[in-house]
Structure formats: C-alpha cells, structure tokens
C-alpha positions as CSV (number, residue, x, y, z in Angstrom):
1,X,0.0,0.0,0.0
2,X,3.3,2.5,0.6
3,X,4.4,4.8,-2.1
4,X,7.2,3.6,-4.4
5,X,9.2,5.6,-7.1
6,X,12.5,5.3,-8.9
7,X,14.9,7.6,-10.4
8,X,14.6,5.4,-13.7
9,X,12.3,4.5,-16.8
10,X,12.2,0.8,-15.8
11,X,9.3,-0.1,-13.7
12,X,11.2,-2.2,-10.8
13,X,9.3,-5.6,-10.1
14,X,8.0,-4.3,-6.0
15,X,6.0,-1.6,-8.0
16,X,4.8,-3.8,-11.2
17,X,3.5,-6.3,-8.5
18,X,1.7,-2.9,-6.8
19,X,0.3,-2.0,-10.2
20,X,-1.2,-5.7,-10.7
21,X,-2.8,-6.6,-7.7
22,X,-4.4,-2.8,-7.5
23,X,-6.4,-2.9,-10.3
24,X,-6.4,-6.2,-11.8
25,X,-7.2,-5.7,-15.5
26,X,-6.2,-3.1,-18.1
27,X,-7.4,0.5,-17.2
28,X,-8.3,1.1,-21.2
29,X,-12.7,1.6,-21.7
30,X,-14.0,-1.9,-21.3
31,X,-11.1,-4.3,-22.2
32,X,-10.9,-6.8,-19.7
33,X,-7.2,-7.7,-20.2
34,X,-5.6,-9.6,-17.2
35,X,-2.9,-6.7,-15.4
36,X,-0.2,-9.1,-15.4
37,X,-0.1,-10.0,-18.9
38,X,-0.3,-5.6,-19.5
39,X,2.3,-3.2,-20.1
40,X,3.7,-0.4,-17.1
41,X,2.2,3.0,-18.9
42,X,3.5,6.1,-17.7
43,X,-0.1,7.9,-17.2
44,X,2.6,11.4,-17.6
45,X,5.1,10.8,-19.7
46,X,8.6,10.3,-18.2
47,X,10.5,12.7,-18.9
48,X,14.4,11.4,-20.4
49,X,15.5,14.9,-20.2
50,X,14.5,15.9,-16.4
51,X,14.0,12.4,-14.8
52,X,14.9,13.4,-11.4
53,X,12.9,16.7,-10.8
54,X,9.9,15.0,-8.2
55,X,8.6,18.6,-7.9
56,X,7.6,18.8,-11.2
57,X,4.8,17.0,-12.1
58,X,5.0,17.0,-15.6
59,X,8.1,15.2,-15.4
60,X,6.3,12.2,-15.3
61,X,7.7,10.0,-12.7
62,X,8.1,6.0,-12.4
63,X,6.2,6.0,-9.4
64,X,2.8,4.0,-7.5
65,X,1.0,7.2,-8.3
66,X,2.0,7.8,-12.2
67,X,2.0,3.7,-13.7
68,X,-1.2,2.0,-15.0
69,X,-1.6,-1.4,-16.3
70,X,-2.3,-1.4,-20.1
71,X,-2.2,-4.5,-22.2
72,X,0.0,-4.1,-25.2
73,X,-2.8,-3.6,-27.9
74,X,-3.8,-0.5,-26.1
75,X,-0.9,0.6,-24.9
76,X,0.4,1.2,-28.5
77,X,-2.8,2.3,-29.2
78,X,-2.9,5.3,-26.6
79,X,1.1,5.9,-27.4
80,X,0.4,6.2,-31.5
81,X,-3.1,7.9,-31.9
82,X,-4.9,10.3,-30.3
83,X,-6.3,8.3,-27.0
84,X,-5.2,10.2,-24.2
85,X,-6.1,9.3,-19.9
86,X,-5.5,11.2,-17.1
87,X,-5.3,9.5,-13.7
88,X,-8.4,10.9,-11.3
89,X,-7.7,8.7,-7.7
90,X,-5.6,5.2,-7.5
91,X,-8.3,3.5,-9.5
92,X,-9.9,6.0,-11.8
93,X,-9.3,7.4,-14.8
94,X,-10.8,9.4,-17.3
95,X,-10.3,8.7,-21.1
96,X,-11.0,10.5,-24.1
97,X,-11.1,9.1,-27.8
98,X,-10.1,10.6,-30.8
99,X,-13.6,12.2,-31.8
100,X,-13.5,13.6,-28.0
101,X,-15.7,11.1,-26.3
102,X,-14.8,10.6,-22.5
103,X,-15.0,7.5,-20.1
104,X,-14.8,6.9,-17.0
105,X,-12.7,3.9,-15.9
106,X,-12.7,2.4,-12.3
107,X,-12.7,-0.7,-10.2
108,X,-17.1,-1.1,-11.3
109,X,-16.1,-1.4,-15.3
110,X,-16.4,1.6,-17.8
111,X,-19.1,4.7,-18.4
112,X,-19.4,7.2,-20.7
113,X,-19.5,11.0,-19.6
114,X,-20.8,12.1,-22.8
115,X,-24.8,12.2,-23.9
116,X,-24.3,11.9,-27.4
C-alpha cells in the first residue's frame, strides 16, 4: 500500500507487482485484459530529459501514483493515436477518444460521460 518511485524508466518488479494486484485488468474503456499479462504506462510521460525533478509533475515519474496497467494492444494504441487518460484517484481514470468522447474507468467497469 506505501508509495514507491525510482529515479529510472524501468518499472522495478515491487511496484509492477503494486500495479497488478491494485487494479487487476487493463485501465483502457471496457477491455478486460488480465494486469499481469499488461504493459507499465506512464499515465505522464517520463521525462528522459528531467528524470529526477519529483517537484515537477510534468516530469512524469516512475512512481505508485503515475504507472497504470495497459495491455499491449492498447498501450500502442494510446502511445500512436490520439487516446489520451488522465489518472483521477488510484483507481480511476478518465479517457477521451479521438472524436472527444470521454470514459470513466474504475474498479465497477467503464461509463461514458458524454450524452451523445
């Protein structure tokens, strides 16, 4: 339940195993992808050029509070196209598509915030 982070891109094994047992399944709108078979995202990018700055928040940090469990279909997908998350509580985040739909992703499944 403690707070890890590292002064590295590599997501150490202690805070993988955090990641995995927290939420269980990939974080993308409705997949159901089991977290251990997922990817480590960086919900902020890390940052290669100011790694070690904890202060600033846009540096993206490998820490419990900025990795999310994303299997590797939708990790690629979020990294090359226009799906973008942001991180809301532990368990909740909030997606939005390319055509600016939003979701709402949490322990319960996946909603959408839009009444289109």
């Amino acid at each position: 339940a403690e707070h890890h982070q590292v002064d590295a891109y590599e997501v150490p094994d202690r805070l993988r195993e955090q990641v995995i047992l927290l939420h269980g399944r990939c974080v993308f709108p409705y997949c159901r992808a089991k977290a251990r078979r997922s990817d480590c995202d960086h919900t902020t990018p890390y940052d290669h050029t100011n790694p070690h700055d904890p202060g600033d928040p846009a540096a993206g940090p490998t820490c419990s509070c900025n990795i999310a469990p994303l299997c590797r279909h939708h990790h690629r997908l979020k990294t090359h196209t226009p799906w973008r998350y942001v991180r809301l509580d532990p368990t909740t985040y909030r997606w939005t598509d390319p055509h600016g739909l939003t979701y709402l992703r949490d322990r319960a499944g996946t909603r959408t915030l839009d009444d289109r």
